[in-house]
C-alpha positions as CSV (number, residue, x, y, z in Angstrom):
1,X,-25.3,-29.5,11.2
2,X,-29.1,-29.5,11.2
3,X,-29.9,-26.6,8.2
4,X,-33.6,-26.8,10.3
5,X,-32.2,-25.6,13.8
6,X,-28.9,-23.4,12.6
7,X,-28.1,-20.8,14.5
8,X,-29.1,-16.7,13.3
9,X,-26.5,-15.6,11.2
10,X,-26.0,-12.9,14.2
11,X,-25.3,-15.3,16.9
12,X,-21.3,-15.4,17.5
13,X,-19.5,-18.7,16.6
14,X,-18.4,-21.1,19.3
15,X,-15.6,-22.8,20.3
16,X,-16.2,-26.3,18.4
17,X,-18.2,-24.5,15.3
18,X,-14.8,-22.4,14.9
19,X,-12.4,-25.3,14.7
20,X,-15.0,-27.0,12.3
21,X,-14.7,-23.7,9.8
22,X,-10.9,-23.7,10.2
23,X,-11.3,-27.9,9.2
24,X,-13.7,-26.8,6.4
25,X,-11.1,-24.2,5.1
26,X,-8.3,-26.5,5.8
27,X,-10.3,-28.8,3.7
28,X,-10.6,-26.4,0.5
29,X,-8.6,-27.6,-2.5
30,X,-7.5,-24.1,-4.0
31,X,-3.9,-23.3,-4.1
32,X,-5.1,-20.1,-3.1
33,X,-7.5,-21.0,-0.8
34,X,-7.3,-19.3,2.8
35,X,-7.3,-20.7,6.2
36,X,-8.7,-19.3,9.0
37,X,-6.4,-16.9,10.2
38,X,-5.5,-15.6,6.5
39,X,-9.8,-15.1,6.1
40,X,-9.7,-13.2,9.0
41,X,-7.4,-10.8,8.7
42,X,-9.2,-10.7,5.0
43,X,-12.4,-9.9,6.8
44,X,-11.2,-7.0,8.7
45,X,-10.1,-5.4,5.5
46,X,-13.2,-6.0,3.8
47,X,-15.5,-4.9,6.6
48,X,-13.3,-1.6,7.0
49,X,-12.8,-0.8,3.2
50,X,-14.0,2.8,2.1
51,X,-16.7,0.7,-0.5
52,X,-18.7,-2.2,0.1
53,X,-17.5,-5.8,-1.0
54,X,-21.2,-8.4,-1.7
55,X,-20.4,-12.1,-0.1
56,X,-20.6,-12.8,-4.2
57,X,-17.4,-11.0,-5.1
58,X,-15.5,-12.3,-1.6
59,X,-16.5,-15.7,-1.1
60,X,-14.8,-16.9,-4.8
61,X,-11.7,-15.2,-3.3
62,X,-11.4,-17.5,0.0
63,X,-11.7,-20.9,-1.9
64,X,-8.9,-19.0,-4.4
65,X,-10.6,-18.0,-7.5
66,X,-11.6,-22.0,-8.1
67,X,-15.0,-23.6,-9.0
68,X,-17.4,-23.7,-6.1
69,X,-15.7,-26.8,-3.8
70,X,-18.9,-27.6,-2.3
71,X,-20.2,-31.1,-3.8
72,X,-23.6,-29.9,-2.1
73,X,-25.8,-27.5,-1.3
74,X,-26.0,-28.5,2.6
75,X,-22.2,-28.3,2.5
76,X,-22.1,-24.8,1.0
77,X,-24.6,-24.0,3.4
78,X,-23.3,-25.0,6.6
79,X,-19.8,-23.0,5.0
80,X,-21.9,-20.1,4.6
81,X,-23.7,-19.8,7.9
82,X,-20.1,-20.0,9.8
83,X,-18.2,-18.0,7.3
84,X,-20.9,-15.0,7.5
85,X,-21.6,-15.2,11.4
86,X,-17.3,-15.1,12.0
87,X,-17.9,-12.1,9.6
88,X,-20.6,-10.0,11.5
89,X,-18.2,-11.0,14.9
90,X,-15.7,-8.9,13.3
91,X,-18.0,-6.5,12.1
92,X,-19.2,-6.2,15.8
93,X,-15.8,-6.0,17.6
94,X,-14.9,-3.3,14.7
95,X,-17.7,-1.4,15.6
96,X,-18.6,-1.4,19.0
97,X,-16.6,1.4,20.6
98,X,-15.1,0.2,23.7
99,X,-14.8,-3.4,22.6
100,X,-11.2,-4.3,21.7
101,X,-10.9,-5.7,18.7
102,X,-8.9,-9.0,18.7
103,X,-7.7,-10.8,15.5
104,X,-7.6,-14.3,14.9
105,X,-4.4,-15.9,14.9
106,X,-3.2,-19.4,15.2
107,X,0.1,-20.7,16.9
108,X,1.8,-22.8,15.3
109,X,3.2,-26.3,16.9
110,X,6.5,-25.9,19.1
111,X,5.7,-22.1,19.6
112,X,4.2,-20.1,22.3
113,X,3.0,-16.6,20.5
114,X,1.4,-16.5,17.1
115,X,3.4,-15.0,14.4
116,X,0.5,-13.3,12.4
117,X,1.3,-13.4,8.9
118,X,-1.4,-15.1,7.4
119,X,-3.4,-12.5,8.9
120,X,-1.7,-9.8,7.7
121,X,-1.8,-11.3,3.7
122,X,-5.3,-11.7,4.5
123,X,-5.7,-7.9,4.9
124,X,-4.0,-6.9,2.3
125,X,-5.6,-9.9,0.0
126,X,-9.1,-7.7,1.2
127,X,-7.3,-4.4,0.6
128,X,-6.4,-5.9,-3.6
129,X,-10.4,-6.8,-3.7
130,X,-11.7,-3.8,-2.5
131,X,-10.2,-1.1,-4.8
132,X,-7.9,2.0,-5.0
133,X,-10.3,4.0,-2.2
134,X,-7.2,2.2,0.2
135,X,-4.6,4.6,-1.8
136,X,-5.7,7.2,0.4
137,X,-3.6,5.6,3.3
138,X,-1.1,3.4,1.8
139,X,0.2,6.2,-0.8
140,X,-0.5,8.7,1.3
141,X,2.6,11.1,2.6
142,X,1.3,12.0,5.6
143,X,3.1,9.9,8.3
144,X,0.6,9.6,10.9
145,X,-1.9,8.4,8.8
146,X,0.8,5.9,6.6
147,X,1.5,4.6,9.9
148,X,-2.1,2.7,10.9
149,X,-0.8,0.7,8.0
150,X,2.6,-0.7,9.2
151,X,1.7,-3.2,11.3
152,X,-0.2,-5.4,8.7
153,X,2.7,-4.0,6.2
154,X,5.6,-5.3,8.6
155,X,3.8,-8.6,9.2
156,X,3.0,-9.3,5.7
157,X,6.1,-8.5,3.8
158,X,8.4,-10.6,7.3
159,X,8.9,-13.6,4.7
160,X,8.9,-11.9,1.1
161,X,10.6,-14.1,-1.1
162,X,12.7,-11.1,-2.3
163,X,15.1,-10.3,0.9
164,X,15.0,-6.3,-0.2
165,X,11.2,-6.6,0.6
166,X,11.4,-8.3,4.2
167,X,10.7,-6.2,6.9
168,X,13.4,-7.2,8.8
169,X,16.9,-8.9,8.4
170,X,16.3,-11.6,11.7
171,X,12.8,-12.8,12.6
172,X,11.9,-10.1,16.0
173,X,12.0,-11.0,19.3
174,X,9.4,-12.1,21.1
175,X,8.9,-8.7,22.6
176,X,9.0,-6.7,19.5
177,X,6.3,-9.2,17.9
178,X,4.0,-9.2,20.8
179,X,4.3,-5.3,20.2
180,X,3.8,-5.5,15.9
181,X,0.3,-7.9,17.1
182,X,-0.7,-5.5,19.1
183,X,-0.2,-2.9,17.2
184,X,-2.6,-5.2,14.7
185,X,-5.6,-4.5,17.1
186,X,-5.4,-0.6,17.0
187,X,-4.7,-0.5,12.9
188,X,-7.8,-2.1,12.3
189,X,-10.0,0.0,14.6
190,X,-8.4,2.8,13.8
191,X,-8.5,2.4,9.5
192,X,-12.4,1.3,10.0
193,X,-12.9,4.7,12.0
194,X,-10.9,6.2,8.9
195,X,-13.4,4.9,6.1
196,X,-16.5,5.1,8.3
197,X,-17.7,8.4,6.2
198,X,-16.7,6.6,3.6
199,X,-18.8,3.5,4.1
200,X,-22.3,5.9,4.8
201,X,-21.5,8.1,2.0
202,X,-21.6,4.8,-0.3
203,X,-24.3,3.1,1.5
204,X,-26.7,7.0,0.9
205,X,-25.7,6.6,-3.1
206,X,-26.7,3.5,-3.3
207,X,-30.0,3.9,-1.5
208,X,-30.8,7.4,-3.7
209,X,-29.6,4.8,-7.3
210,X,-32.0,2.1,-6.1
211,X,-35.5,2.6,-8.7
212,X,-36.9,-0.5,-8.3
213,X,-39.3,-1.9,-5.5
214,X,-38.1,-2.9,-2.0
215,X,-36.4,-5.7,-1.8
216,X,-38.4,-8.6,0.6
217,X,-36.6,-10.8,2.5
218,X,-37.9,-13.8,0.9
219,X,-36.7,-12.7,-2.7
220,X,-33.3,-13.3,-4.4
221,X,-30.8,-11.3,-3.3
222,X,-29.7,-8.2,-5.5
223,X,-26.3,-9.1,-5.3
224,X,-26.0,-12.2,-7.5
225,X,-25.1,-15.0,-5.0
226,X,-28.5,-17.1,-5.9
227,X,-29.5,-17.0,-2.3
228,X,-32.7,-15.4,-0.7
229,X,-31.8,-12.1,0.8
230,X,-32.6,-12.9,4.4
231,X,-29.6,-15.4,4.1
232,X,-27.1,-13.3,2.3
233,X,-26.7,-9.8,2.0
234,X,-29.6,-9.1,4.4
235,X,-28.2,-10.5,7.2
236,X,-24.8,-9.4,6.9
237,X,-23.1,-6.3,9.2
238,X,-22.4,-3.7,7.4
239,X,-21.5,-0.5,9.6
């Protein structure tokens, strides 16, 4: 990719520049590392947790807690671009009101629905970084509000190694799954609505903490990452 003519970080990822993230991820040499349905289901987590998570903390966690894989700067960039635009497309589709928001999932060879748990250890990967602000819903006793989290519980916990953990004794039917991935869609709209106050209430503090002088676009960004500000934190939805 041409680091003089890459797209904005805003501009939503094609067809070809998504299979060449899922190759780069594919790529990573982590144990831990995430592919591209497990990121994006960790993105959605992120991008609706109650505090805000820097591309410093959660970009260590994709490559799975290893050194920096990157042998070069043009390679880490070209990771970062596509990594932070499929981000803000999340962000987007989680924000926009009447757009339905649709998770990435892949299909696996021989089959003809996707089974979505990648995804869902993606989320709850995002919900581990992000803090105890999720305990609100997942230890909560209300049932109506417990409930946005089943889906992503159900979908996550289908292969537990311990059998008293799975979510169900035989794999679902096709109908029943097509109904769990669906249900996927409305969970993540619905908890980002949930921690929406939370988000601005955050976002107010940390405006009233900051003493020091504005922040220019040019200058290194505040949250650690090395990189100007225009081409980390600064261009990176936050709603």
């Amino acid at each position: 990719m041409d680091l003089h003519n890459r797209p904005a970080l805003d501009d939503p990822l094609t067809d070809p520049e998504s299979e060449g993230l899922a190759e780069i991820l594919d790529r990573l040499p982590g144990k831990h590392a995430m592919d591209l349905e497990e990121m994006d289901g960790f993105f959605a987590a992120l991008i609706c947790a109650p505090s805000l998570i820097p591309p410093s903390v959660y970009l260590e966690e994709i490559w799975g807690g290893e050194e920096e894989p990157f042998e070069t700067e043009e390679e880490l960039e070209e990771f970062f671009n596509l990594a932070i635009r499929h981000w803000n497309s999340v962000s987007r589709q989680l924000d926009t009101k009447d757009e339905i928001f649709i998770p990435w999932l892949a299909i696996e060879e021989g089959e003809e629905l996707p089974r979505g748990n990648r995804w869902a250890l993606g989320f709850l990967r995002g919900i581990e970084l992000s803090g105890e602000g999720w305990d609100e819903i997942l230890s909560s006793e209300d049932e109506d509000k417990f409930a946005m989290i089943l889906p992503v519980l159900a979908l996550a916990h289908e292969n537990d190694p311990d059998p008293e953990l799975r979510t169900w004794e035989t794999p679902p039917d096709e109908e029943r799954r097509k109904e769990v991935i669906a249900g996927l869609c409305l969970t993540a709209k619905m908890i980002y609505d949930y921690f929406r106050p939370h988000r601005l209430r955050e976002a107010r503090h940390t405006i009233l903490r900051r003493t020091g002088p504005k922040i220019g676009r040019n200058d290194p960004c505040y949250c650690g990452s090395g990189k100007k500000y225009k081409r980390c934190c600064g261009n990176v939805a936050v709603n």
